[in-house]
Phi, psi and omega in degrees: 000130178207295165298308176323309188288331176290346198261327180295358176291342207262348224227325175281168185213327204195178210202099149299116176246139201246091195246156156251116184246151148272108174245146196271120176272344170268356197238337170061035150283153206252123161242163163265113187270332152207130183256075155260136171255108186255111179283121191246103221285167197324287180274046152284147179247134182318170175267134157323149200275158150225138179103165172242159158346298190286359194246330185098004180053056123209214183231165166194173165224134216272155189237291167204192194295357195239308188216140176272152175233115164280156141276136185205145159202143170280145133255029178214105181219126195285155186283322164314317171300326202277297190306304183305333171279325176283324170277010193211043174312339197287341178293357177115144169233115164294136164241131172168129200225127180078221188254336173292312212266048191202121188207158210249121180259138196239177183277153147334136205267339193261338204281137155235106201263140173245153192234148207207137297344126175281010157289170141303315204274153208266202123291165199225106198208155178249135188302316167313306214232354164261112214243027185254276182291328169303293186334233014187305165322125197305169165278101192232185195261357182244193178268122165290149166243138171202145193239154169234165167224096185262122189264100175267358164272333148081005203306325193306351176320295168332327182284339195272152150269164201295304180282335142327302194323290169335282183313314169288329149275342191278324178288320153290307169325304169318305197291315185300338208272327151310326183239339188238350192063013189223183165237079203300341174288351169268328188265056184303319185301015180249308172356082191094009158271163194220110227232118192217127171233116168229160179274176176316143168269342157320269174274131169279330206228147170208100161246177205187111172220137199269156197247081201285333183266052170222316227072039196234137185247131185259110197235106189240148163232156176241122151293123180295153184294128166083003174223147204250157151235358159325123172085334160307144179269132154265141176234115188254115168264141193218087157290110163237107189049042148113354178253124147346069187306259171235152218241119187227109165295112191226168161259148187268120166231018143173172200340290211248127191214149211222102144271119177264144206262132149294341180180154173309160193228148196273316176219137167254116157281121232227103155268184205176089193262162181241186242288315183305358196065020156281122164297133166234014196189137174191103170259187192205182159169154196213126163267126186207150178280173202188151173213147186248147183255142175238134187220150188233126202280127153265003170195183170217142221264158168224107205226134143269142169210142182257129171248129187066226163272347201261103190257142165233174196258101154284106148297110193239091180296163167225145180247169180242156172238128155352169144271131180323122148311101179259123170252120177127124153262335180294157186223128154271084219287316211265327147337304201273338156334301171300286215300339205263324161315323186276323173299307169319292197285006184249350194271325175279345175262354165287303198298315163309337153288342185067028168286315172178129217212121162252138183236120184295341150123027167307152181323295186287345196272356154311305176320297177282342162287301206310318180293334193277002158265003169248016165279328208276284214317342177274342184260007178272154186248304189223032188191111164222128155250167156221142182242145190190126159320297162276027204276129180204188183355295186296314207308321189300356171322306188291006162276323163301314176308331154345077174259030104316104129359318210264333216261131194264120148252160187230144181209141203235106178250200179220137178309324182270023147265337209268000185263011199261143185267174138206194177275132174295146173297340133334333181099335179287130202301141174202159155319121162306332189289305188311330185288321204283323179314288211300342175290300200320311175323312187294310217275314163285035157244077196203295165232101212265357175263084107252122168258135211214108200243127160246154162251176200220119165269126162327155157129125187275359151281081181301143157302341210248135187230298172288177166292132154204167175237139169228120168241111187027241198284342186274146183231150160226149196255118186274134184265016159204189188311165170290335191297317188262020193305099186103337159327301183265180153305127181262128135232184184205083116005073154261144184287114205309344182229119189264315222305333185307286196314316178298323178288344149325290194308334206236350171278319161285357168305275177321317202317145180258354179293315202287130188246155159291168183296348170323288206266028182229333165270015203231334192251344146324272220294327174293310167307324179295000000 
């Protein structure tokens, strides 16, 4: 790293540092659990201190008899120091301010940080509206430059037990969320990273609005005290579905400037460069139509309502509603043409995939789920369940559908359906359990090498309330019973993170509560 940092002595005045610390009260080591270094320009007015004198000008939270997590900020730090503590975190980070404040924060023993860009040169992002590294970032009114040092193995973890961990971000989350504006206990992937950030040096205020009846997008700046932006290059790019459109080299030749556009443009891209040929500014924007609905309450509705013995009181307002306000005139007719074309095909390469299958609840779509579900069911090698609450008789069809022989299914139904009557091939009332044992029966003597086991969850509530298949590693979410699958409006899911549910799946297997259907038809007849 070298030229790029050097220029930043000229755009800067001074330098903040913003730490969350961990400290080992028995070794009286300092570690870093997050680090931002905020460059700050000349007339920028410092961040408050935290915390007082009588605090040590900073905050804490106490953890266990071994370690506290702190707050601290420098605000007066030279920039040259500030650039040398992010490329050299390992040398320490001074935190200190007077005679209260001053401890050396060292890296985690375990921490391995990587820089993202692994260049000099920064990512250029507006904090509003970028919500991975923006969250974390102070607020300011321009485009951020942020250089990272992100530890994504987290390994120094590995020291804490599982409730130290718990603790130590829940505890630090109070103090960012107090002092920093964010919550590191949702945000763990920031946890032992290092952060060197500045907003425009330039500018306070970078606005941008497109002019829907001319076609001119109105380009405004507020300046910083002692800085020009006069003579700097703006470059407006009109990005459409990932293609350039048209790319317009301008000179900044005041404040407030009236561009004219070759056409309304689909997503705009606003650069800003200084003198050096750095981007300082880098926006975005989509003009789209919109409308606000306006509503007014006109009454209030006050309902008991009893769950159990436990009655509670409802407010409900009701509004009357308005006529919209349509803000906006432009339509991208032949754009949304396109983008409505493209969706159509990805909607279809979902379906083909078994990602995600909607049946409008047409005559033939009983037909087209039962097949996209014996397209799933055929594709399992070692594991097939189907979980269903209501799973009874009709149901073992999709079990016939089966042609791997080899392949064991499980099937998971519930005691507060199967103890439920229906009609018997007699005409006479039975027992759901008892009807699905005699399919089952029909079914291994038809295929008697197949293995095919049900279960039953306790209870007079089942726990288990959607449909789902579990196909090996894979899970799909049915949106109704298997009996009625496609009758109605429909989906066929699959679920993007399966394993929470497959371990669900295999913990009411294994449950010694869960009975087979046997022994569930066996605990019937004793209780009559």
């Amino acid at each position: 790293m070298g030229d790029y940092f050097d220029t930043l002595t000229h755009d800067y005045g001074n330098a903040e540092i913003s730490c969350v610390v961990l400290h080992d009260r028995k070794t009286n080591i300092w570690l870093n659990f997050l680090t931002i270094i905020e460059m700050i320009p000349s007339e920028q007015e410092c961040s408050p201190l935290i915390g007082q004198a009588s605090t040590r000008y900073c905050d804490r939270q106490k953890i266990d008899d071994n370690y506290t997590v702190y707050i601290a900020r420098r605000i007066t730090c030279p920039l040259p120091e500030a650039i040398s503590i992010f490329k050299n975190p390992e040398k320490g980070i001074l935190l200190q301010h007077g005679k209260e404040l001053h401890c050396i924060v060292t890296l985690f023993e375990k921490a391995h940080l990587e820089s993202e860009p692994s260049s000099e040169y920064p990512l250029v992002i507006n904090a509003s509206t970028e919500n991975t590294i923006g969250a974390i970032l102070p607020k300011r009114q321009t485009a951020f430059r942020v250089w990272t040092k992100i530890d994504r193995q987290k390994n120094w973890l590995d020291a804490f037990t599982l409730k130290q961990r718990e603790k130590l971000f829940a505890k630090g989350g109070l103090l960012t969320k107090r002092y920093l504006g964010f919550d590191i206990s949702i945000l763990h992937e920031h946890g032992g990273n290092i952060y060197l950030c500045g907003c425009n040096p330039y500018l306070r205020r970078f606005n941008n609005s497109l002019l829907d009846l001319n076609q001119e997008l109105l380009v405004s700046c507020q300046e910083r005290a002692g800085k020009s932006i006069i003579g700097k290059k703006l470059v407006l790019e009109d990005v459409r579905e990932g293609n350039t459109c048209f790319s317009l080299e301008l000179t900044v030749s005041q404040l407030r400037q009236r561009i004219q556009l070759p056409h309304f443009p689909d997503m705009l891209h606003t650069k800003l460069y200084d003198h050096h040929g750095h981007l300082i500014e880098n926006q975005a924007g989509r003009w789209t139509n919109f409308n606000i609905q306006l509503k007014m309450q006109t009454s209030q509705l006050n309902l008991t309502v009893k769950e159990g013995v436990v009655k509670k009181k409802l407010k409900i307002p009701r509004y009357s509603s308005e006529r919209p306000i349509e803000v906006g005139h432009f339509d991208h007719s032949l754009t949304s043409y396109l983008k409505g074309k493209q969706l159509l095909r990805q909607r279809a390469e979902l379906e083909k995939n078994g990602q995600f299958i909607f049946f409008p609840g047409n005559p033939q779509d009983k037909e087209r789920a039962r097949s996209a579900v014996a397209e799933l069911l055929n594709k399992a090698s070692k594991a097939c369940m189907l979980l269903d609450p209501y799973f009874g008789a009709p149901d073992l069809y999709y079990a016939y559908l089966i042609q791997n022989t080899s392949l064991p299914i499980q099937i998971i139904s519930s005691a507060s359906f199967l103890k439920s009557k229906s009609d018997g091939p007699s005409g006479r009332k039975m027992k759901q359990a008892f009807l699905l044992r005699r399919s089952l029966a029909k079914y291994k003597r038809a295929l008697p090498h197949q293995i095919i086991e049900v279960k039953v969850l306790p209870g007079g509530k089942s726990p288990l309330h959607d449909r789902y298949i579990v196909i090996d590693e894979n899970v799909y979410l049915l949106g109704s019973s298997f009996n009625e699958f496609g009758s109605r409006a429909t989906t066929l899911i699959k679920v993007p993170d399966p394993s929470p549910m497959i371990t669900q799946a295999m913990n009411w297997w294994k449950d010694t509560k869960t009975k087979s259907l046997d022994d569930y038809i066996k605990r019937l007849k004793s209780t009559k």
